[in-house]
LUMKEBA-109420 format. One line per 8 residues: their letters; for each residue x negated, z, y of C-alpha. Coordinates in Angstrom, 1 decimal. Layout:
<nodes>
a = X,Z,Y; ...
</nodes>
This chain:
<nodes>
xxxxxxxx = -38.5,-59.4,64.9; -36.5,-62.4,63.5; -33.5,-61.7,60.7; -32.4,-63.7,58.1; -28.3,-63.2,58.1; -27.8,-60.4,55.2; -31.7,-60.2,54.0; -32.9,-58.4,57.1
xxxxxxxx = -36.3,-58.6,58.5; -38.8,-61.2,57.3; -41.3,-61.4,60.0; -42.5,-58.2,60.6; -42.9,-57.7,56.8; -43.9,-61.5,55.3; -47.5,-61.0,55.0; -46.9,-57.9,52.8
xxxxxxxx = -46.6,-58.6,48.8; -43.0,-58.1,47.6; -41.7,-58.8,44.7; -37.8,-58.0,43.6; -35.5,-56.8,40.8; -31.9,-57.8,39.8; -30.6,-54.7,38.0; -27.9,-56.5,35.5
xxxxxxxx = -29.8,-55.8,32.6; -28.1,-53.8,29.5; -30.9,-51.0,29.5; -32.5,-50.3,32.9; -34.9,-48.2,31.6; -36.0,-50.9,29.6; -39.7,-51.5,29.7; -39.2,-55.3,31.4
xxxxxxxx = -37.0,-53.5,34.0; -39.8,-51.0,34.7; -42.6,-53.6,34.6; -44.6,-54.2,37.7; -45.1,-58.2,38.0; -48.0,-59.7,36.7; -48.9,-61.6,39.9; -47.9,-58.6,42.4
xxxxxxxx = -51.0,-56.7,40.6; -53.2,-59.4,40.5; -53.3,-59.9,44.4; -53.2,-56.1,44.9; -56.4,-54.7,45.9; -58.3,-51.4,44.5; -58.3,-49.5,46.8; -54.6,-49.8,47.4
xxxxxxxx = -53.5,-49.2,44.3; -53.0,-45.4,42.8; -51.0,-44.4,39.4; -48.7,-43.0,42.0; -45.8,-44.8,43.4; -43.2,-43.9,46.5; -40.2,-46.0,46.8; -38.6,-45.0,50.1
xxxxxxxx = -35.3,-46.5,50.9; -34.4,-47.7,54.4; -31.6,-44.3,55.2; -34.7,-42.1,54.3; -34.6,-40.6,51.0; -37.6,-41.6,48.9; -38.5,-41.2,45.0; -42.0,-40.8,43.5
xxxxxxxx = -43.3,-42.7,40.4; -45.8,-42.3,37.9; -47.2,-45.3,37.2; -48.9,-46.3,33.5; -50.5,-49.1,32.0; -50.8,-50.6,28.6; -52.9,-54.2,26.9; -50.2,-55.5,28.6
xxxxxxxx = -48.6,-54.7,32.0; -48.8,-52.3,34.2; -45.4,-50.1,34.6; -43.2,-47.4,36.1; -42.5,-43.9,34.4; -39.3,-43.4,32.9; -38.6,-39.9,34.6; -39.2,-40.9,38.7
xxxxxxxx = -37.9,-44.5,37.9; -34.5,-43.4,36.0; -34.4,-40.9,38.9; -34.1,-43.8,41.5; -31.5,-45.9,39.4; -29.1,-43.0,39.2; -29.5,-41.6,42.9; -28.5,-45.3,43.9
xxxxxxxx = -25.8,-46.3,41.2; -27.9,-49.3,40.7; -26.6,-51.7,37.7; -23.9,-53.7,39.1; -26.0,-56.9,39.7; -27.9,-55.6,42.6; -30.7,-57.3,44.1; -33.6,-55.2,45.2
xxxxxxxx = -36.8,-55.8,46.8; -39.6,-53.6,46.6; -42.2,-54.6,49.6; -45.3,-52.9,49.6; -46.7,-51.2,52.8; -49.7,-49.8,52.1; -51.5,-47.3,49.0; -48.6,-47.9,46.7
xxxxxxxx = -45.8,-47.2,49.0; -42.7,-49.5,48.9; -39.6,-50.1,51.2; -36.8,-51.1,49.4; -33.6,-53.3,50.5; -30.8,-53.2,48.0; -28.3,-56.0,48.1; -24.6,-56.6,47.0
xxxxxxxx = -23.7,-59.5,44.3; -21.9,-60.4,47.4; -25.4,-60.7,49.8; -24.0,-57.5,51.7; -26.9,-55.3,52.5; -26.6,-51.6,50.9; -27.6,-49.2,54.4; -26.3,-46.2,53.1
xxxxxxxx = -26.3,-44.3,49.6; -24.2,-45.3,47.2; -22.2,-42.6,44.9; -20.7,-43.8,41.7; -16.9,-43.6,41.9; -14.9,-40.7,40.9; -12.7,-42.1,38.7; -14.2,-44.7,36.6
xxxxxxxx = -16.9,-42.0,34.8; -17.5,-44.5,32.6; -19.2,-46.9,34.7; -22.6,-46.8,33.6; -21.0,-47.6,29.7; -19.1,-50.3,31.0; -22.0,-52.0,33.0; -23.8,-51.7,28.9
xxxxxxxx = -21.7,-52.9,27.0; -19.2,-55.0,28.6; -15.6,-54.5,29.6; -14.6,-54.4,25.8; -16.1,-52.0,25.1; -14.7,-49.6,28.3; -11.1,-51.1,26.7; -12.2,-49.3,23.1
xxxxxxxx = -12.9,-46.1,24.6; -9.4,-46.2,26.9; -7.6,-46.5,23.5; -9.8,-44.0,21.6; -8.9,-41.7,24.2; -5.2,-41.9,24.0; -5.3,-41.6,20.2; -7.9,-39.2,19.7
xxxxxxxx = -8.0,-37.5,22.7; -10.4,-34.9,21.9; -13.6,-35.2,19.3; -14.0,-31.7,18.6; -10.7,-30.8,17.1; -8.2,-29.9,19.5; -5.5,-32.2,19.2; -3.9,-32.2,22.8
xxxxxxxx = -1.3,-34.7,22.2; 0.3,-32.2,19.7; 0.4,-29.3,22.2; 1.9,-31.2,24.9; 4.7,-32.3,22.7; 5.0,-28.2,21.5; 4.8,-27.4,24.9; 7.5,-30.5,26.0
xxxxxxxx = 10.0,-29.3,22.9; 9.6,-25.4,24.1; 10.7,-26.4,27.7; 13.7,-28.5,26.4; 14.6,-25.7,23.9; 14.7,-22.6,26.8; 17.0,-25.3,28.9; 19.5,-24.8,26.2
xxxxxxxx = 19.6,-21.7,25.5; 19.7,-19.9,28.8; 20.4,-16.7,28.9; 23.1,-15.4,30.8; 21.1,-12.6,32.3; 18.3,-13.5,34.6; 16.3,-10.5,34.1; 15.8,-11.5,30.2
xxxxxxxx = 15.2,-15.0,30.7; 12.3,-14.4,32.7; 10.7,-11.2,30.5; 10.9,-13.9,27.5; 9.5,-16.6,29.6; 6.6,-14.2,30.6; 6.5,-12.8,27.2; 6.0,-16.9,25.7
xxxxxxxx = 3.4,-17.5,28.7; 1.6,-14.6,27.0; 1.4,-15.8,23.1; 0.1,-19.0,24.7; -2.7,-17.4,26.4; -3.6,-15.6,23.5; -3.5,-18.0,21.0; -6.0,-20.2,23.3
xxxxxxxx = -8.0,-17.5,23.4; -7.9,-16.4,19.8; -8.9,-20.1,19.4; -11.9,-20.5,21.5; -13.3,-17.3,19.4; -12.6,-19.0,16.2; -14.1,-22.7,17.8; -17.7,-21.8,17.4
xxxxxxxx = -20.6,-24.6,17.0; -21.3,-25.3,13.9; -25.1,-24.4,12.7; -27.3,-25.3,9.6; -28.9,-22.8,7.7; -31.7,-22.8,10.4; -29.2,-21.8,13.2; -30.1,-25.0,14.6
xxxxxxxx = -26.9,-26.1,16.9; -25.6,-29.6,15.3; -22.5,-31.6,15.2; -20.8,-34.2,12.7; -19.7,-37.5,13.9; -17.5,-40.4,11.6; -18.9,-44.0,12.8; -15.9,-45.4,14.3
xxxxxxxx = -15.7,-49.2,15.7; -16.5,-48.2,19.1; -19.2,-45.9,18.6; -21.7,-48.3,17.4; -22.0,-49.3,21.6; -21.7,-45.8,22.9; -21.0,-42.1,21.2; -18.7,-39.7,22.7
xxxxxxxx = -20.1,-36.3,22.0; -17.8,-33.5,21.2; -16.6,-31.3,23.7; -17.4,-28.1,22.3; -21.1,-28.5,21.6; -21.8,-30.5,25.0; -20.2,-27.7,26.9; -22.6,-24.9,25.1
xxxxxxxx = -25.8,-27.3,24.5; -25.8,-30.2,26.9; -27.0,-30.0,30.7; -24.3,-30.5,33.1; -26.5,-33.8,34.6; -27.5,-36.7,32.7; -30.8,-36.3,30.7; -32.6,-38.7,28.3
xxxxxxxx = -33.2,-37.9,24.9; -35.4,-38.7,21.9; -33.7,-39.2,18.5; -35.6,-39.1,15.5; -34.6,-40.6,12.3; -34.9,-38.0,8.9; -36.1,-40.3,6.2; -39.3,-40.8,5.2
xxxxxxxx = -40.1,-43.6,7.5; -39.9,-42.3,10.8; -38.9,-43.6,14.0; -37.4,-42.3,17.1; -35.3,-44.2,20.3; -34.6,-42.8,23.5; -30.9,-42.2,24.8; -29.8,-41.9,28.1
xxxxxxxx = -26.9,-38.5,27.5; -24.6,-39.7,30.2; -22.5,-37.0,31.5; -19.6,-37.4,33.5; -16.6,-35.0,34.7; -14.2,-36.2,31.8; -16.8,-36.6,28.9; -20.1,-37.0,28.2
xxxxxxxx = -21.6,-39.8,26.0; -24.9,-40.9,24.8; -25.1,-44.4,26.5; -28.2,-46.4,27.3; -30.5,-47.4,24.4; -27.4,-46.1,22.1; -27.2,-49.3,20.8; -30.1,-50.0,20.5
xxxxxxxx = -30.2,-47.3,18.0; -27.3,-48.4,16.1; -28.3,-51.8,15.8; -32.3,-50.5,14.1; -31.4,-47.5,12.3; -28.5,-49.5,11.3; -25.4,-47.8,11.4; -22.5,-49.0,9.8
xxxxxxxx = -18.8,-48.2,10.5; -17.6,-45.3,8.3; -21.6,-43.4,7.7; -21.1,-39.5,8.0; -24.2,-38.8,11.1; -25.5,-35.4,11.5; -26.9,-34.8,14.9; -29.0,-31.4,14.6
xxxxxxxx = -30.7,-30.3,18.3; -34.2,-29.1,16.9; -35.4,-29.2,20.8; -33.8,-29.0,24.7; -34.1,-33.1,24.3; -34.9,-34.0,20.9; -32.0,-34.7,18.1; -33.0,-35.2,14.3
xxxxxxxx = -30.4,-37.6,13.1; -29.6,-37.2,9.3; -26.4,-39.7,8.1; -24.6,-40.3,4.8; -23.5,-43.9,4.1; -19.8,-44.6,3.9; -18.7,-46.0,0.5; -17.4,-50.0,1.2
xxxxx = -13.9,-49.3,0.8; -14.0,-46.9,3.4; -12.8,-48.6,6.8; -12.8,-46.5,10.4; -12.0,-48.4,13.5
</nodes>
């Protein structure tokens, strides 16, 4: 079998159709993105096709996807197809081929911007959990939410900068006034180590999610600058309503002319944010900086979104 440098085999597999994907695209779970080509189906025979489709990378693992069709196209379901994206951390300008063995079953190769070929599974890393936000909306964007977190650390209330500074003072305070006997010093310190966790406590009890008169679980969120390409959610309500993996949700507007989008919920171990198709939404509902938004979770996956427009003078960034 002959090799071509970085693109692996071409012999054994040129007579089988192919066709590939580069996954730079803003939304990967945009219907283009899921699209199978136009020519690829056209030279694809009956009775190989099926509405069923198994990608199987080259390490092993394999994904299954439905496969629809409307007047237009033929293309992949968003559950088995958003599936494979995330599993492979694809959306860093990879290129992909799909080659087609047989009864709807592909091989994929997966190549680097650099032409390196991708032989083992890639995770995303650690410590950029914003990755997927920054591949949407640009390294702006990831700048805006660096900032927003060191001024507004946390969304839901908690105001952490203020308790490290408490906590800072306290230290610096006990330093001067130390006590001249021992056993004191540390029953006080115990007894201050105590307060703390009690007050936490007694604050988590009073933190409770707020509901409408429904006892449907919702949240309030200001349009700032930066939410308009993404929306952090707030800590509280993720951690009691929101799956600890990344799902996709439908938001419906609450007007009289309806319409809904679909958001990726991207969750990640620092925070959780509703990412792809997010703008999208922002840019057709429209929201403007400043509007009040109600998010109200009338389903597992399904938000109503009710908002309140901010007056002109009103300015958030």
């Amino acid at each position: 079998m002959d090799w071509n440098g970085g693109f692996g085999p071409i012999k054994g597999e040129r007579k089988n159709l192919s066709f590939f994907k580069i996954f730079q695209s803003a939304d990967l779970s945009s219907e283009s993105m899921r699209a199978l080509p136009y020519k690829f189906m056209e030279n694809l025979s009956d009775n190989d096709f099926s509405y069923k489709m198994v990608i199987r990378a080259q390490w092993g693992s394999s994904w299954e996807v439905d496969i629809s069709k409307n007047p237009r196209l033929y293309y992949m379901e968003k559950s088995g197809w958003n599936q494979f994206v995330s599993d492979n951390a694809l959306g860093e300008n990879e290129f992909v081929t799909f080659t087609h063995t047989g009864l709807m079953h592909f091989n994929v190769n997966m190549y680097k911007p650099s032409g390196k070929e991708i032989v083992t599974p890639q995770k995303p890393p650690p410590t950029t959990p914003f990755s997927e936000v920054k591949r949407e909306e640009g390294e702006g964007s990831y700048k805006d939410v660096k900032k927003e977190e060191e001024t507004c650390e946390s969304v839901d209330g908690v105001e952490i900068e203020a308790t490290k500074k408490k906590a800072e003072a306290s230290k610096t305070s006990s330093k001067k006034k130390k006590s001249k006997k021992v056993v004191r010093e540390v029953g006080e310190s115990t007894r201050g180590r105590k307060k703390k966790a009690e007050k936490l406590k007694t604050f988590k009890k009073k933190k409770k999610i707020k509901k409408g008169k429904k006892g449907v679980p919702e949240f309030e969120i200001t349009i700032r600058k930066s939410y308009l390409k993404f929306l952090l959610l707030p800590r509280v309500f993720e951690e009691e309503h929101i799956p600890s993996e990344s799902t996709e949700y439908t938001i419906h507007r609450h007007s009289k002319k309806k319409s809904s989008w679909n958001v990726l919920c991207l969750v990640r171990e620092n925070r959780t944010v509703f990412s792809s198709g997010w703008s999208r939404l922002a840019r057709e509902f429209p929201l403007k900086v400043g509007d009040r938004c109600t998010f109200k979770l009338i389903k597992p996956t399904e938000f109503i979104l009710i908002t309140k427009k901010a007056r002109k003078e009103i300015s958030v960034v």
